[in-house]
N, C-alpha and C positions, 0 to 999 in steps of 0.2 A: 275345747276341742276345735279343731283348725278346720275348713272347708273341706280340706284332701280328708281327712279323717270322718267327714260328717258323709261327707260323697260315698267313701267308701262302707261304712255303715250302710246309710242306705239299699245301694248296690246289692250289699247281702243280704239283706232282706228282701228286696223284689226278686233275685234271682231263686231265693229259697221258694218259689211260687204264692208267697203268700200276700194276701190283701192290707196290707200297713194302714191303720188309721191315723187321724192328724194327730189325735192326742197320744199315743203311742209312739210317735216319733217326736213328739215336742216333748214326753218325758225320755226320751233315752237321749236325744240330743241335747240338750238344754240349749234351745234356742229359741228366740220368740217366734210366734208365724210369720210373719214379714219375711225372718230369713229363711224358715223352711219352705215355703212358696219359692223364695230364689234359687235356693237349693236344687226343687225341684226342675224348676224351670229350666237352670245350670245340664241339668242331665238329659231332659228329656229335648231342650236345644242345640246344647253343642256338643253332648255325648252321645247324641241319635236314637239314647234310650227310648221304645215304646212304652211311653208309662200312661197312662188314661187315670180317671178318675171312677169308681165303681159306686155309682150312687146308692144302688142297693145294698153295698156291704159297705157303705161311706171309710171308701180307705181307696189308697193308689194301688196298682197293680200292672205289672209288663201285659203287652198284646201287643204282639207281634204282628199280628191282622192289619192293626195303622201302619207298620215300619215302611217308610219309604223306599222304593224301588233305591237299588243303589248303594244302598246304606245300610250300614250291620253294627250293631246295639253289641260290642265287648267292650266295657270301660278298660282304658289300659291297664296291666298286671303292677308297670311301675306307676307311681300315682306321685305327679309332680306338683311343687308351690309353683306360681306365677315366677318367682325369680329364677328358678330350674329351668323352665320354660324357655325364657328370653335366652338363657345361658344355653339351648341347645340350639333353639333361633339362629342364634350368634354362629355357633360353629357349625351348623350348618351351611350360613352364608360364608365363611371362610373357607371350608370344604369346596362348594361349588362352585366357587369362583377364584379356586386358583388355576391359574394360568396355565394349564395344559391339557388345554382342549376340553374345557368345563366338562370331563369325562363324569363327574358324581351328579352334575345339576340334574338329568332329566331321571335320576334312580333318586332322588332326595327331594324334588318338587312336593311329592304327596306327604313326607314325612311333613316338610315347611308347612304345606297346609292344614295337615290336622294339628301340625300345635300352635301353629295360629288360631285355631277353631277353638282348642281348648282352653287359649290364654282368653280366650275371649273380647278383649279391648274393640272399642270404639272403631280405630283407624284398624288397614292391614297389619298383622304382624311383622309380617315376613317384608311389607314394603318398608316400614321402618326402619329394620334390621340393614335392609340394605341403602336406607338413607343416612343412617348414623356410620357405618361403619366401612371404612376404603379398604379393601384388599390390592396392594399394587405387589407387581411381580415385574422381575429384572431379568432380561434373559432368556423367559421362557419358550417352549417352540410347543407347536401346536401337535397334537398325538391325534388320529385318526381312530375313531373311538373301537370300531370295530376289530382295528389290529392287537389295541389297549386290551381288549374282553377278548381274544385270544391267547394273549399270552398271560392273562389272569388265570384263565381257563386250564389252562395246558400244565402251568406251575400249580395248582392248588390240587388240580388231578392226578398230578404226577405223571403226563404226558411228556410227548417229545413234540416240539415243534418243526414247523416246515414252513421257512422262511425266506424272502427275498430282501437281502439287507444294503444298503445305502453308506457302504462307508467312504465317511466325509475326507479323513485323513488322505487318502489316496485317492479320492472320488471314483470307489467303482463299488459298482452293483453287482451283489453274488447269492446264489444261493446258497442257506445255511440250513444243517439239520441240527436243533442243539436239543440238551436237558434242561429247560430250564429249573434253576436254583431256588433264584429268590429275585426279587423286585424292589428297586432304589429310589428312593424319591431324594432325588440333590440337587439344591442351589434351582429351584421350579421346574425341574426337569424328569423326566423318568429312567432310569434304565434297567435292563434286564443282566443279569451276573448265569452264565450258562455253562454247561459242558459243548464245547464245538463240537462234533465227529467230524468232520472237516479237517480242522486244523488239532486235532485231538489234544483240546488242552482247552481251560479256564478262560473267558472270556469274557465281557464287559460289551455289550449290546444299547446304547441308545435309542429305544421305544419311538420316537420320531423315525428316527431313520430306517422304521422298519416299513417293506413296501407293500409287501403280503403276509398274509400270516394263516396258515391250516395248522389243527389240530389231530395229532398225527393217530393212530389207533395201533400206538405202542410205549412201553410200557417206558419213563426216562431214569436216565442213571442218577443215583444221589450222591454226590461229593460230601465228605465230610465238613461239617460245618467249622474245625480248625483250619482246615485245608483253604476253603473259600477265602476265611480271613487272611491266612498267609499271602495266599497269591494276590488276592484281590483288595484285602481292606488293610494292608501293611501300611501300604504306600501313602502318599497325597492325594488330596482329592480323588477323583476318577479313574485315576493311571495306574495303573497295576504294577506289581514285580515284585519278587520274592525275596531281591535284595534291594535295601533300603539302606542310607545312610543319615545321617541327623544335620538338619540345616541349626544354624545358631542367627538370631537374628537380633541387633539392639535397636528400639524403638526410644526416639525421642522424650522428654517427660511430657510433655506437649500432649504426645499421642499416645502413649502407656494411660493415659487415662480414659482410652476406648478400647485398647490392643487387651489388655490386661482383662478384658469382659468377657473375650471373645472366644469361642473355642475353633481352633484354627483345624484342630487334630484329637481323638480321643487319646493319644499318649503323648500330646505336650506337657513339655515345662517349661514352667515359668517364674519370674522372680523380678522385685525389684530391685533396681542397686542405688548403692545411696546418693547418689544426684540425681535420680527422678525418673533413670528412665527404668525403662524392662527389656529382659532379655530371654527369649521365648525360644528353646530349641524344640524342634517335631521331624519327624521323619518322613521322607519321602523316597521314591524310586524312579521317577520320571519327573524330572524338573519343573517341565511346561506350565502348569498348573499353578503350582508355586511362584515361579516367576511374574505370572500374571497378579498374583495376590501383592509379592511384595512391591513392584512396581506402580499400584496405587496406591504406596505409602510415601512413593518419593518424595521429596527428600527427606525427612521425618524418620526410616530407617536403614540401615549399615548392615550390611551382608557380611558377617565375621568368619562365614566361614561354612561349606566347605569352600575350597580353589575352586572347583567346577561349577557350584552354583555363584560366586562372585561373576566369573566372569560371563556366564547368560545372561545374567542380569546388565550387566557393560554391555553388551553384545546387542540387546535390545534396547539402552539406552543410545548407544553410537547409532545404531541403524534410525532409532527416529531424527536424534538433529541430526544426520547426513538426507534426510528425506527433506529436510528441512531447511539444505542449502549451508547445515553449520557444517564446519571439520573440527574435529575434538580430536585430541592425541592419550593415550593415557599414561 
């Protein structure tokens, strides 16, 4: 029988009110006393259990009467190993600390601390966790928590929001009333997929650039969730639009042996050809995006095609060497 298993034994028996003697619990556990002494020790220190010792009816029993201010004796319902433990540690601390706007840290601190309490170790848990393990993030922009927990709010309510939004493309600031949809978490970044009433039609919202945010006390529209994808998740990355054409892209063999891991697109293809390299077509609607991807494979990959995306990509290769004082002809 394993600790979790002897714990939780226990457990049901002080909770059933009754006074547990040693020998009563050193036969249904089969353990010696040394470990049932730790056992008990195990609950009544780091699970907050009020358990006392009842010399009169010489057996252990809850009193509530010692429980420390502060503190509340419900052993958890899930009952973890030490290695479950580290492993929600773990993702905890990857949670918290990515890069935008440590929005989970201060709602997940107390979780970090009681299962550090529960792993019990020598050193902190939780400072471990974050000594063994790097989260770095590329990119990210920082979310103002409270705009964050509005528009959580407003989408999980089914509310409409009332927003002041920041868009960067044209650098103006406007007010927006949307529905929001759903909430995107891409490339360390947030954003929000809405119905405008504004601009009445599907929209793509970056959570950063939002300035204010009220939650409105009405009721928001639901888009159908084929719909969304069409407009919204057809395309390349972020950029939206309804019509979408298929870039073809041949990667070096060089670099087919990272391209070929990667998911660029939920409806890429891809394939080797037999000199080594790969050639990955995905669809897109707004080039931008893409263009930025394939341009950190240069030289390494060949734009095959369509015509329009070739020559963006020229277009942004000419524009750097003429920045650079080169002249290139094509």
């Amino acid at each position: 029988m394993s600790q979790t298993e002897r714990l939780y034994r226990i457990k049901q028996l002080l909770d059933a009110g009754r006074c547990v003697g040693k020998a009563a619990l050193l036969q249904q556990l089969s353990v010696s006393p040394a470990t049932l002494k730790r056992d008990i020790a195990h609950l009544r220190d780091r699970m907050n259990a009020p358990i006392v010792w009842d010399r009169d009816r010489t057996g252990w029993r809850l009193d509530t009467a010692v429980q420390l201010p502060g503190t509340q004796y419900e052993l958890p319902g899930l009952w973890l190993t030490a290695e479950e433990i580290h492993a929600l540690l773990t993702m905890q601390h990857l949670l918290a600390h990515l890069d935008s706007g440590g929005l989970l840290g201060p709602h997940i601190e107390p979780l970090a601390a009681r299962l550090g309490q529960m792993l019990g170790s020598g050193a902190n848990a939780g400072a471990e966790v974050a000594r063994r393990i790097r989260v770095q993030t590329v990119g990210a922009r920082k979310v103002h928590l409270p705009h964050f927990q509005a528009v959580g709010s407003a989408l999980l309510r089914r509310m409409r929001l009332q927003m002041v939004y920041h868009g960067r493309g044209r650098n103006l600031t406007q007010e927006r009333e949307v529905s929001p949809q759903r909430l995107i978490h891409y490339r360390d970044n947030w954003y929000l997929d809405a119905w405008c009433h504004r601009m009445r039609g599907l929209r793509s919202f970056a959570v950063d650039a939002v300035r204010s945010a009220i939650v409105l006390d009405k009721t928001s529209i639901d888009v159908p969730e084929a719909e969304l994808d069409e407009v919204l998740g057809a395309g390349y990355g972020i950029f939206a639009g309804r019509r979408v054409v298929w870039a073809r892209l041949r990667f070096s063999a060089d670099r087919a042996r990272w391209v070929a891991a990667e998911s660029w697109h939920p409806k890429q293809r891809g394939h080797f050809e037999p000199d080594g390299s790969y050639l990955l077509e995905l669809p897109y609607a707004d080039p931008r995006e893409l263009v930025m991807d394939i341009l950190r494979h240069v030289p390494e990959v060949e734009v095959l095609g369509p015509e329009g995306l070739k020559l963006e990509v020229l277009k942004k290769l000419q524009a750097s060497l003429e920045k650079r004082g080169a002249r290139v002809s094509w």
